[in-house]
ROKERO-147245 format. One record per residue (C-alpha): residue in one letter; residue number from 1; x, y, z. Coordinates in steps of 0.001 Angstrom, whole numbers, padded with zeros to 6 digits, always signed. Last residue first. Layout:
! ROKERO-147245
A, NUM, X, Y, Z .
...
//
This chain:
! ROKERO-147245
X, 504, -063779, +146938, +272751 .
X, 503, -066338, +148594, +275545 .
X, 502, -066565, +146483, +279102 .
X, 501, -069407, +145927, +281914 .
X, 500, -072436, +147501, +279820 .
X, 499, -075450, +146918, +281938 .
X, 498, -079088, +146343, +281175 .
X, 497, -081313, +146167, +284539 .
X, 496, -082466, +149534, +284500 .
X, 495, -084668, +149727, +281229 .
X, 494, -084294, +146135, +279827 .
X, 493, -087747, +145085, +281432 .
X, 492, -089364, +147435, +278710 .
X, 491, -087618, +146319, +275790 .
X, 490, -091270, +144332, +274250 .
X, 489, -093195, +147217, +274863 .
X, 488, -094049, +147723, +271017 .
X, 487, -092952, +150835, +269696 .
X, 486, -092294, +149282, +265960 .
X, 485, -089499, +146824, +266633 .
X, 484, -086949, +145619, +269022 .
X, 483, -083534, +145395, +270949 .
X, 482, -081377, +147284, +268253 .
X, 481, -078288, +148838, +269210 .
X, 480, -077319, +151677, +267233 .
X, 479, -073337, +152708, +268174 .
X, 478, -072649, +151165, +264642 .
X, 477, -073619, +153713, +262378 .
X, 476, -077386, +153852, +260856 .
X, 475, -076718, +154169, +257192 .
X, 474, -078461, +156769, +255673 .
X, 473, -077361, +158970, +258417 .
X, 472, -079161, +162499, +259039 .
X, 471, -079114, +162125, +262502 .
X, 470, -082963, +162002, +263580 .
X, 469, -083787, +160318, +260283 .
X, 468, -081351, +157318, +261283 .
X, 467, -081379, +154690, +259196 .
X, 466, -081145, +150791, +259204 .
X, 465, -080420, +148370, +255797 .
X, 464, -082480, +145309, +254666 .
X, 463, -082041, +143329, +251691 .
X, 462, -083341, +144550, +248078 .
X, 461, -084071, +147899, +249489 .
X, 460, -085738, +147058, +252627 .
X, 459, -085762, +149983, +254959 .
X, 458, -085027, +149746, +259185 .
X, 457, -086064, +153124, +260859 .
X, 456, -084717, +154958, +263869 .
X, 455, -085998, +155395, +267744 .
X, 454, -083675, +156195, +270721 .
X, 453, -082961, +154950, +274161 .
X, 452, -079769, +156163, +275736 .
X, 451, -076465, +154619, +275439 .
X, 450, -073755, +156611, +277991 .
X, 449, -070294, +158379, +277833 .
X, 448, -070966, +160864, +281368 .
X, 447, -069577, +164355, +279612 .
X, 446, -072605, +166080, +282113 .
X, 445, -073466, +167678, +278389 .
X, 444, -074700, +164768, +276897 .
X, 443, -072137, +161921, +275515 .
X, 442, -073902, +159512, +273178 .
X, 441, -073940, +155902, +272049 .
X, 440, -077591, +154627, +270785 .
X, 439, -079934, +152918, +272595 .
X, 438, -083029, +150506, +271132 .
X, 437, -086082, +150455, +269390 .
X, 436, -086260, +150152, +265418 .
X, 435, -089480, +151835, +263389 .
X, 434, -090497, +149830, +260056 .
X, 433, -090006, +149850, +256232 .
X, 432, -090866, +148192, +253372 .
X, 431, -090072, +150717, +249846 .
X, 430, -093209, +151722, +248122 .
X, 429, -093088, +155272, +247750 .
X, 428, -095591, +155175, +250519 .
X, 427, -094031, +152682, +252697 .
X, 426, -091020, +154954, +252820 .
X, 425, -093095, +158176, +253477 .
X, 424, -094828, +156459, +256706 .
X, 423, -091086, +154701, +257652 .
X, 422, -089471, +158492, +257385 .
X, 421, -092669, +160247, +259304 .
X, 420, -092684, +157836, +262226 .
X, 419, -088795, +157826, +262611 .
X, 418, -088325, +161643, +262563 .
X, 417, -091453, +161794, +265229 .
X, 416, -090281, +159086, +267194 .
X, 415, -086448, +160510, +267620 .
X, 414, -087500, +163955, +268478 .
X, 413, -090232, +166885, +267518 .
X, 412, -091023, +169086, +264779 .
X, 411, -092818, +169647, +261360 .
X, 410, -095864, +170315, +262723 .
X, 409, -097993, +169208, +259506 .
X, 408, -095730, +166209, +258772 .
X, 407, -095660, +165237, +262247 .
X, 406, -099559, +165451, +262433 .
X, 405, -099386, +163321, +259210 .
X, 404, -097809, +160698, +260965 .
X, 403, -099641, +160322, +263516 .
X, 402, -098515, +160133, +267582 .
X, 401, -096969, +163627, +267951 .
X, 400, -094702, +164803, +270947 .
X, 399, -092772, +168320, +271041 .
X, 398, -090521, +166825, +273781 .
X, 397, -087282, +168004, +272680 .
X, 396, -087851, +169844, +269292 .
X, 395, -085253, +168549, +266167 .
X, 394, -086972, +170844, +263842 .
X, 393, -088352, +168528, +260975 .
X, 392, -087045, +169615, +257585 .
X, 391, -083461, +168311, +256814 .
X, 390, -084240, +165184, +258955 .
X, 389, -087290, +164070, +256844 .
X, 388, -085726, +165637, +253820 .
X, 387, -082233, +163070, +254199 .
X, 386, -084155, +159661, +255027 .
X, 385, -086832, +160076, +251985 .
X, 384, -083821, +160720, +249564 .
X, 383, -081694, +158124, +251499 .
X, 382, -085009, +155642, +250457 .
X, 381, -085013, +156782, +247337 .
X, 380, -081626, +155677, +246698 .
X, 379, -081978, +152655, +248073 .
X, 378, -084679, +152028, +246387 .
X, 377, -083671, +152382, +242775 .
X, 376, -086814, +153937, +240802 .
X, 375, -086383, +157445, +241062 .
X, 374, -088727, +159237, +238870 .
X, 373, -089689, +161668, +241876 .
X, 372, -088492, +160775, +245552 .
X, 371, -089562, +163289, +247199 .
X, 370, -092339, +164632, +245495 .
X, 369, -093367, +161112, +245376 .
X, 368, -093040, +160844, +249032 .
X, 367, -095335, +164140, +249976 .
X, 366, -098408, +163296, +247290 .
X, 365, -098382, +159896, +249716 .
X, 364, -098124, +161564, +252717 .
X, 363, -100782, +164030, +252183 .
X, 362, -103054, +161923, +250829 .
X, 361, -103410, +159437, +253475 .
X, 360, -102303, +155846, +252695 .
X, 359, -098975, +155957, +254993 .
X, 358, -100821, +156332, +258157 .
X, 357, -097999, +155013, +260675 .
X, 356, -100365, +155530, +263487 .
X, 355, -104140, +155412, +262261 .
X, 354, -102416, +152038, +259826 .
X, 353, -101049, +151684, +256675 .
X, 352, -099152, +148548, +255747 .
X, 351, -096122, +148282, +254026 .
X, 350, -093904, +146923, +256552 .
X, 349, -096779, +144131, +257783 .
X, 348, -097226, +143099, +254143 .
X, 347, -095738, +139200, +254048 .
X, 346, -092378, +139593, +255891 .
X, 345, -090394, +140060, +252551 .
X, 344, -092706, +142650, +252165 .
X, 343, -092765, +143257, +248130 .
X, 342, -090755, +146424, +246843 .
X, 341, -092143, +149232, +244130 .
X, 340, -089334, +149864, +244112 .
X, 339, -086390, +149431, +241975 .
X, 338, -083641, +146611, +243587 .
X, 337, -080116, +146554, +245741 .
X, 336, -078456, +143198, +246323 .
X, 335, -075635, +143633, +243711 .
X, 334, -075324, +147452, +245525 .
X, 333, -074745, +146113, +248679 .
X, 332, -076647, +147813, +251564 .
X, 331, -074046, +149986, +253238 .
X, 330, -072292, +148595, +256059 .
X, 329, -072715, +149491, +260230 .
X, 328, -071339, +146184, +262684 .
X, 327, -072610, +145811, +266177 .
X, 326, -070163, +142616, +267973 .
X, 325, -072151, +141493, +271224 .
X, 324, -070190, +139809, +273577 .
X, 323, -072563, +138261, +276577 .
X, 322, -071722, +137904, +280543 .
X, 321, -073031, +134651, +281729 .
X, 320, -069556, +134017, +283399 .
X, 319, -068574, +131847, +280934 .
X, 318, -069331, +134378, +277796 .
X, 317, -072269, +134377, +275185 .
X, 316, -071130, +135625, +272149 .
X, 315, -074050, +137680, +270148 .
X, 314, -073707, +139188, +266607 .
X, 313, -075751, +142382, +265854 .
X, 312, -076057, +144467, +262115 .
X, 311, -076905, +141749, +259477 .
X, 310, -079064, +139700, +262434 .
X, 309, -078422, +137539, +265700 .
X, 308, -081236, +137271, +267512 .
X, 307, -079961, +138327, +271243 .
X, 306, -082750, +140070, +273119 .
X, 305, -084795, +136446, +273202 .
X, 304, -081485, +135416, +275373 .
X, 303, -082125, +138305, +277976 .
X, 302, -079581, +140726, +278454 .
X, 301, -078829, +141901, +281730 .
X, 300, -074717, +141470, +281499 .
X, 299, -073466, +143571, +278508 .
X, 298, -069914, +143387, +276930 .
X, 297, -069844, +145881, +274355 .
X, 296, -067722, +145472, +270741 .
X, 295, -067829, +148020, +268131 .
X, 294, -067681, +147611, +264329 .
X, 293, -067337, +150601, +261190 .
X, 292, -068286, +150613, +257843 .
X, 291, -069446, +153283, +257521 .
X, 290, -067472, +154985, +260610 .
X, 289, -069019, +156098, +263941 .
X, 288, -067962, +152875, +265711 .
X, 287, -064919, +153668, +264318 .
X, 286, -064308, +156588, +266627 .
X, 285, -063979, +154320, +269754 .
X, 284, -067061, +153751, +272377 .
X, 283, -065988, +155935, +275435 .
X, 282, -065695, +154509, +278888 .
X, 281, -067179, +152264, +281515 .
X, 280, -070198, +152735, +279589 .
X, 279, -073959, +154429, +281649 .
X, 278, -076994, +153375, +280343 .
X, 277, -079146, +155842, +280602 .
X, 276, -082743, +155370, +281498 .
X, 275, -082709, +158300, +284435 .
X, 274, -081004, +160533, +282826 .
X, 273, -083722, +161218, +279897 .
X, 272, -086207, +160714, +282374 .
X, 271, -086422, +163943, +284235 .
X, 270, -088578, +162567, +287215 .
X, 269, -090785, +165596, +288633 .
X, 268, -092569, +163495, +291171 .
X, 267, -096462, +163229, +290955 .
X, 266, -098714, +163965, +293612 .
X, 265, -102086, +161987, +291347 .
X, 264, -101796, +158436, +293363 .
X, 263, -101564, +160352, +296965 .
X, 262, -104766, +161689, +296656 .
X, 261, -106811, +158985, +295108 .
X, 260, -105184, +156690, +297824 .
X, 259, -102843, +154530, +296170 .
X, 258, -102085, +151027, +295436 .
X, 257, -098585, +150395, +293562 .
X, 256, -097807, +150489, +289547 .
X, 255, -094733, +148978, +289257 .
X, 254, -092011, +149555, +286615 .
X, 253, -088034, +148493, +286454 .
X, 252, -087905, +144597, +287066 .
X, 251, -090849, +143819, +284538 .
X, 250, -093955, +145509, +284618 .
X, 249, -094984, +144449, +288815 .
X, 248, -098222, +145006, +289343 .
X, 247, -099306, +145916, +293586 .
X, 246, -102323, +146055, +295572 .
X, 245, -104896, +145197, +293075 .
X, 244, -107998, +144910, +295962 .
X, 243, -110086, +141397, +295308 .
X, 242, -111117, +140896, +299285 .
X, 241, -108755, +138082, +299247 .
X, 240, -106149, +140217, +298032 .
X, 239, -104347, +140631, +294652 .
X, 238, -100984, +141129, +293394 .
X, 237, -100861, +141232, +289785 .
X, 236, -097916, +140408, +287168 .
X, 235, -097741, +141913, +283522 .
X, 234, -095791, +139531, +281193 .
X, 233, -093723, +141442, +278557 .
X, 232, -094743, +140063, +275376 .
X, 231, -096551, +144062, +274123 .
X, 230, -098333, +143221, +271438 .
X, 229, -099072, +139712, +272109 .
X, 228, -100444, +140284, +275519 .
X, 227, -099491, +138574, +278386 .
X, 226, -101638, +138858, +281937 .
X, 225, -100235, +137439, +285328 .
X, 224, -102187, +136572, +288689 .
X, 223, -100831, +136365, +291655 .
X, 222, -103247, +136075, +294941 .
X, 221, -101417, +137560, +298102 .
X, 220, -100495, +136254, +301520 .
X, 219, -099422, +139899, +303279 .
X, 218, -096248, +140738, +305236 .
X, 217, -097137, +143971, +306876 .
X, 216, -095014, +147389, +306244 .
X, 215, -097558, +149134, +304171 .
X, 214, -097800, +146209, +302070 .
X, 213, -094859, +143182, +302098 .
X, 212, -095492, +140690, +299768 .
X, 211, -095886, +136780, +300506 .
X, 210, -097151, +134938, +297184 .
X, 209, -099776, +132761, +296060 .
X, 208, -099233, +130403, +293217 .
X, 207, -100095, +131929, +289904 .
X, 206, -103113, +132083, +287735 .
X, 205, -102806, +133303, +284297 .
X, 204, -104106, +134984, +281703 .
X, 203, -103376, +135202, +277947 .
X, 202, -104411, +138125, +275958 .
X, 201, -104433, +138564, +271882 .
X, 200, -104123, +141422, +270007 .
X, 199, -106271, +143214, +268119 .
X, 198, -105212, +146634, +265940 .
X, 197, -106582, +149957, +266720 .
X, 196, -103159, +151412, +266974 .
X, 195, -103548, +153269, +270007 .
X, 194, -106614, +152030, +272060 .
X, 193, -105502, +148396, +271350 .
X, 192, -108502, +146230, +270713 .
X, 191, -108052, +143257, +273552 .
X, 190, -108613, +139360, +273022 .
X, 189, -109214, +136625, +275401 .
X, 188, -107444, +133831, +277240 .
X, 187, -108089, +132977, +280847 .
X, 186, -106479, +130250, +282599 .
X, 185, -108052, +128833, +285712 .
X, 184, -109213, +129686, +289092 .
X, 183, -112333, +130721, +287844 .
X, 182, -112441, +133989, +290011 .
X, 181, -108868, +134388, +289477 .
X, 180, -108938, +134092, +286334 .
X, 179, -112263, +136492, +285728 .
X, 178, -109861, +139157, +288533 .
X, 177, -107128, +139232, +285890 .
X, 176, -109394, +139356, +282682 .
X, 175, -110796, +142216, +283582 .
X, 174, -112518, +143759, +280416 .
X, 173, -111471, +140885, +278589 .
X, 172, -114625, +138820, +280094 .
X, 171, -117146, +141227, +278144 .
X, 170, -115668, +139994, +275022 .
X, 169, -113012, +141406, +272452 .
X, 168, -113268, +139622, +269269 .
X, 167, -114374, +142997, +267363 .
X, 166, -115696, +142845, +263942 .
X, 165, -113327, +143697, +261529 .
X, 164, -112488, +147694, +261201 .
X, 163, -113895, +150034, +258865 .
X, 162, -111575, +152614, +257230 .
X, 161, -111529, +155894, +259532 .
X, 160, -114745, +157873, +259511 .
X, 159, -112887, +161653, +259887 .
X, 158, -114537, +164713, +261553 .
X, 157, -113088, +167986, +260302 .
X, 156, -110679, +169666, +261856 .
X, 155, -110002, +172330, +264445 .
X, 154, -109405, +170026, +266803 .
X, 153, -109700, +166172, +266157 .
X, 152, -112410, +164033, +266214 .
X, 151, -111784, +160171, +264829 .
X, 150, -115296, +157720, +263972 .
X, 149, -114939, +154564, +264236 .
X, 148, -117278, +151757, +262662 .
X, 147, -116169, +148286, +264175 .
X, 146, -117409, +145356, +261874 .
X, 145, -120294, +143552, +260760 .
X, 144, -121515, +142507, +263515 .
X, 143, -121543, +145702, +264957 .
X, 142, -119385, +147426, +266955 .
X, 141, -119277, +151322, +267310 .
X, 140, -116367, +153024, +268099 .
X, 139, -115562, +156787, +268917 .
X, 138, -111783, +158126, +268645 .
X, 137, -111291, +161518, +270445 .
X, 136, -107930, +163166, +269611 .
X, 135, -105355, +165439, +271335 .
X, 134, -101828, +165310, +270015 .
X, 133, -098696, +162958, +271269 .
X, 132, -097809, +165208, +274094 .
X, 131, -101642, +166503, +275662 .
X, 130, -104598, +165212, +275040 .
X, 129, -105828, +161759, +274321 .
X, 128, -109540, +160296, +274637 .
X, 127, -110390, +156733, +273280 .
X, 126, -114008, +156414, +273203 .
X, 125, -115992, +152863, +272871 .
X, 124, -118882, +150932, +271756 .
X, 123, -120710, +147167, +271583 .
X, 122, -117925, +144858, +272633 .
X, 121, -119747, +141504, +272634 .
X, 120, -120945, +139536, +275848 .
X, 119, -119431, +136419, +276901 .
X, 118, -121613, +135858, +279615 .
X, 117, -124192, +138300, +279383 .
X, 116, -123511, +141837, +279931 .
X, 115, -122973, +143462, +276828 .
X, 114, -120249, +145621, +276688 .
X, 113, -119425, +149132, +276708 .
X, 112, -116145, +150571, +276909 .
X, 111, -114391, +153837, +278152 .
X, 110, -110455, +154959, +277265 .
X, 109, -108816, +157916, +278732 .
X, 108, -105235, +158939, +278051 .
X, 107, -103732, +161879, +279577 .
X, 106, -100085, +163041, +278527 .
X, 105, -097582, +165263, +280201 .
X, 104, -093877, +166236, +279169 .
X, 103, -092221, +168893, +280346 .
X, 102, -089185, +169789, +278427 .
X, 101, -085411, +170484, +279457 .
X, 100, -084744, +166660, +279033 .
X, 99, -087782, +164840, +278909 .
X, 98, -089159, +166063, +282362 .
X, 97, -092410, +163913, +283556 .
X, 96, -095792, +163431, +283595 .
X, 95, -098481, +160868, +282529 .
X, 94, -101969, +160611, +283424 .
X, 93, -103560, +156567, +282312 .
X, 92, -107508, +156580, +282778 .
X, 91, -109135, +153268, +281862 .
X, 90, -112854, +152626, +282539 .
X, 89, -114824, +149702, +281612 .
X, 88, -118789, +149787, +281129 .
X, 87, -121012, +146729, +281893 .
X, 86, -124446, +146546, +279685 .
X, 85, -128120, +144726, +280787 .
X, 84, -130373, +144941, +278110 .
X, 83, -132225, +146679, +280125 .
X, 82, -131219, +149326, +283076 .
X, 81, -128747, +150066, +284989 .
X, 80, -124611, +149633, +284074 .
X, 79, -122789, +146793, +285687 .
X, 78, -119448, +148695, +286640 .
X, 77, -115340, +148541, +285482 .
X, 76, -112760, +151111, +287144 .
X, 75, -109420, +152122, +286485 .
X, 74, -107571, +154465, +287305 .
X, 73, -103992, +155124, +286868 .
X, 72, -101243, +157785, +288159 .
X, 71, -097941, +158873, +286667 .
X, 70, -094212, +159527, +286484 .
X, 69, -092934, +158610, +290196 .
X, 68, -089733, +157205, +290562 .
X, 67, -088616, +153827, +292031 .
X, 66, -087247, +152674, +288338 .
X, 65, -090326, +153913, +286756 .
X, 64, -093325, +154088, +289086 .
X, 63, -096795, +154578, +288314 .
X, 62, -099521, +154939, +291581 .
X, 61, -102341, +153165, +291149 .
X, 60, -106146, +154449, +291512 .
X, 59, -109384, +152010, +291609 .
X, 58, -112664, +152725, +290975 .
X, 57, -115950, +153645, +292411 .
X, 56, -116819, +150293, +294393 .
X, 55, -113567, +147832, +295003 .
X, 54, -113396, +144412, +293288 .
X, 53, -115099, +141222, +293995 .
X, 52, -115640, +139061, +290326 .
X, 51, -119530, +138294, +289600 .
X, 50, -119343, +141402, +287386 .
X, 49, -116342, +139791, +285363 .
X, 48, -118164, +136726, +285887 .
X, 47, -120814, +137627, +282984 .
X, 46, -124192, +137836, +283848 .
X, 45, -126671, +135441, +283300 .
X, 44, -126953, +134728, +287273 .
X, 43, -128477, +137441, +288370 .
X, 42, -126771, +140027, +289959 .
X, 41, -125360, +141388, +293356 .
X, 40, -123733, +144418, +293724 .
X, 39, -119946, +143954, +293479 .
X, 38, -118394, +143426, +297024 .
X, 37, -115611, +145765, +298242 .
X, 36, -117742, +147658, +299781 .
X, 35, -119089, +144824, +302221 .
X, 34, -115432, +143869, +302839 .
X, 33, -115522, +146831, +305154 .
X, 32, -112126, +149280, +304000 .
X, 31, -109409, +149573, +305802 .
X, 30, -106742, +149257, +303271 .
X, 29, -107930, +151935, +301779 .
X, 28, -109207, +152259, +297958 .
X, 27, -107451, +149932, +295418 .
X, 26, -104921, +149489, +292380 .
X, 25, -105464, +148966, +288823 .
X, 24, -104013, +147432, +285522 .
X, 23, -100570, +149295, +283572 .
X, 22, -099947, +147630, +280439 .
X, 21, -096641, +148754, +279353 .
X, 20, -094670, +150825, +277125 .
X, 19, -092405, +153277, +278886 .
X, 18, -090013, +154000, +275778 .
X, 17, -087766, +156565, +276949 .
X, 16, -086690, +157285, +273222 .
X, 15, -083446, +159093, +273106 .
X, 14, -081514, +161500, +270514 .
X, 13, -083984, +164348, +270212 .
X, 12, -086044, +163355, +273280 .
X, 11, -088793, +160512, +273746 .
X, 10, -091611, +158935, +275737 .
X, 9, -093528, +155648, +274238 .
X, 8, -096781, +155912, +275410 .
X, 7, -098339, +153524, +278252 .
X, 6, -100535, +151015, +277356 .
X, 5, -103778, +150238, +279299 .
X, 4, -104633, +146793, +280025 .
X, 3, -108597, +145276, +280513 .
X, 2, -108786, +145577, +284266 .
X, 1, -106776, +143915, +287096 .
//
């Protein structure tokens, strides 16, 4: 397995599909002579991420969400000629699939030099997206002194992004799957996100062997998984002696299978939107809509680090393993409420700008304070912020953007983009503030009463209280359920195995 590519977080008006994983790679032909699958041979100061068997030219995987097809990998890593010696990674994510009535298709390339000495520095990158989300080159240059990077966009000036601290990402993290398996022991590392430019850190390990079945023939198979702090949904690899990726397993709902080149990029036509729902035995009742208002669901497929019980959620576990979980929708108390400017009451992380969230650039911060003007009680500016952003973005299935200021330049586009652009104004104006995964009760036009996945924003105004920019509601209602925060993949293995059995 290669260094880990994330998947995007898909979306519609009033859903957020969010795919986030950390897809590795698959493998040329079964058939292949083990002599090609054989690295070419090197001295002994390199690192053992060369030393580690894997296929020449690359590897291609097949995605798969919930058996359907929505997208194709490759990955590939290589000792580079010449002197000093370097290795260069390759990540190549191509995703495609309805959202709704809309096509959406995104391409995400990333390419990395390292040294290639045993724990050998990151010394430069690219990060290539086009397509939903905006296209945008990002080019990095380590030094020790930090990461200079460098963002090209079209029609627009270069930009030199604020320096980043130097990188702890070593040659070893470009595959840290096949390096554990090599060493036959735990592998832990560090990996500079291609999105958010932030670090995280990786933990690898080696797993008893397993049986799988491939193309029809039981197979004894290597097992190696990979967790990342970002994303804390273990990705599991199935390897074979010869070290071909035949199979990762992203939870109970996404795989990523070996592929001929051919085969990997024939894509289905999945319309997602559907195909994430979770379907409820019947209606919610109207005072779930109400502020205040309360709902009951009975879920089964709900994991106990799902069920922190906050302001909004209470959990009951039942006998049968079955858990009550009571959603509840109030206004922020007005005793509680204070004047912003507001300290993090998690230590920064909800006021900090970032290449996503972006809530230091000019235009956003000249944007909030005509907003919000003189007004010095949060929660008021907050509902100011929470009202514009959904009285002047065109609700736009599938019209995707991954920056805040590109939303507040388009002006368009679903769940992410309302929820992006309200938490980047918040921050500005100084209020904390951060994005909130989960479903949220709706019945499309098939009149099937389902929870599909949606994006709004959680504000702290003295104490916290959840909005919905997409809807216009200053205080989220109680058909929100929350499962995490900020886009991360953490909900992932919820998609398809989360059931509502009974509504109260």
């Amino acid at each position: 397995m290669t260094r880990p590519l994330r998947l995007t977080s898909l979306a519609a008006v009033s859903l957020c599909a969010l795919l986030a994983g950390a897809p590795p790679a698959l493998a040329q032909t079964p058939g292949a002579a083990a002599s090609k699958m054989a690295p070419a041979k090197a001295p002994a100061e390199v690192s053992d991420v060369v030393k580690a068997p894997r296929p020449k030219g690359g590897e291609y995987f097949g995605l798969y969400l919930m058996d359907k097809k929505v997208g194709w990998l490759f990955t590939d890593v290589e000792l580079l000629p010449g002197t000093p010696a370097r290795v260069k990674a390759t990540n190549q994510l191509v995703f495609k699939a309805m959202v709704s009535t809309r096509l959406s298709e995104r391409l995400h390339r990333e390419e990395r030099i390292y040294e290639a000495k045993p724990g050998g520095r990151l010394v430069s990158f690219t990060v290539m997206q086009k397509g939903d989300g905006g296209d945008q080159l990002l080019e990095g240059t380590a030094t020790d002194d930090g990461i200079r990077v460098v963002r090209k966009r079209p029609g627009r000036p270069d930009e030199e992004l604020p320096r980043l601290p130097p990188s702890k990402e070593r040659v070893e993290d470009a595959d840290p799957t096949r390096v554990a398996l090599l060493r036959k022991a735990k592998v832990t590392g560090f990996s500079l996100d291609g999105l958010d430019l932030e670090t995280y850190g990786l933990t690898t390990t080696v797993e008893p062997q397993e049986q799988r079945v491939v193309n029809g023939v039981k197979v004894q198979l290597s097992k190696v998984s990979t967790l990342s702090e970002k994303e804390k949904v273990p990705v599991t690899s199935f390897i074979t002696q010869r070290g071909e990726v035949v199979l990762v397993d992203f939870g109970q709902t996404m795989q990523a299978r070996k592929e001929r080149e051919a085969v990997a990029k024939r894509l289905d036509l999945v319309e997602v939107f559907g195909l994430t729902r979770v379907v409820l035995p019947k209606p919610l009742p109207e005072s779930a809509r109400a502020v205040p208002g309360k709902v009951t669901l009975v879920v089964q497929g709900l994991p106990e680090k799902f069920r922190e019980e906050t302001y909004r959620q209470k959990f009951k576990p039942l006998p049968d393993g079955q858990v009550e979980v009571t959603l509840q929708a109030a206004a922020p108390q007005e005793l509680a409420r204070k004047p912003r400017p507001l300290a993090d009451p998690d230590g920064g992380e909800n006021l900090k700008s970032s290449i996503i969230v972006e809530s230091d650039a000019p235009a956003i911060r000249e944007q909030a304070q005509k907003i919000v003007g003189d007004e010095k009680d949060a929660y008021r500016a907050a509902k100011k912020i929470n009202t514009w952003v959904a009285s002047m973005l065109t609700k736009d299935y599938g019209a995707s953007a991954d920056r805040a200021t590109d939303v507040l330049s388009q002006r368009r586009g679903d769940c992410t983009e309302h929820s992006l652009l309200a938490v980047a104004l918040l921050r500005a104006a100084g209020i904390p503030a951060r994005r909130v995964d989960g479903v949220i009760y709706m019945v499309n036009q098939d009149g099937v009463p389902a929870l599909y996945w949606h994006e709004w924003v959680e504000a702290f105004v003295g104490e916290w209280t959840q909005m919905d920019p997409t809807f216009n509601q200053v205080v989220a209602d109680a058909t929100h359920f929350g499962f995490g925060e900020e886009g991360n993949a953490e909900i992932t293995p919820l998609i398809g195995s989360l059931k509502v059995t009974d509504v109260k």
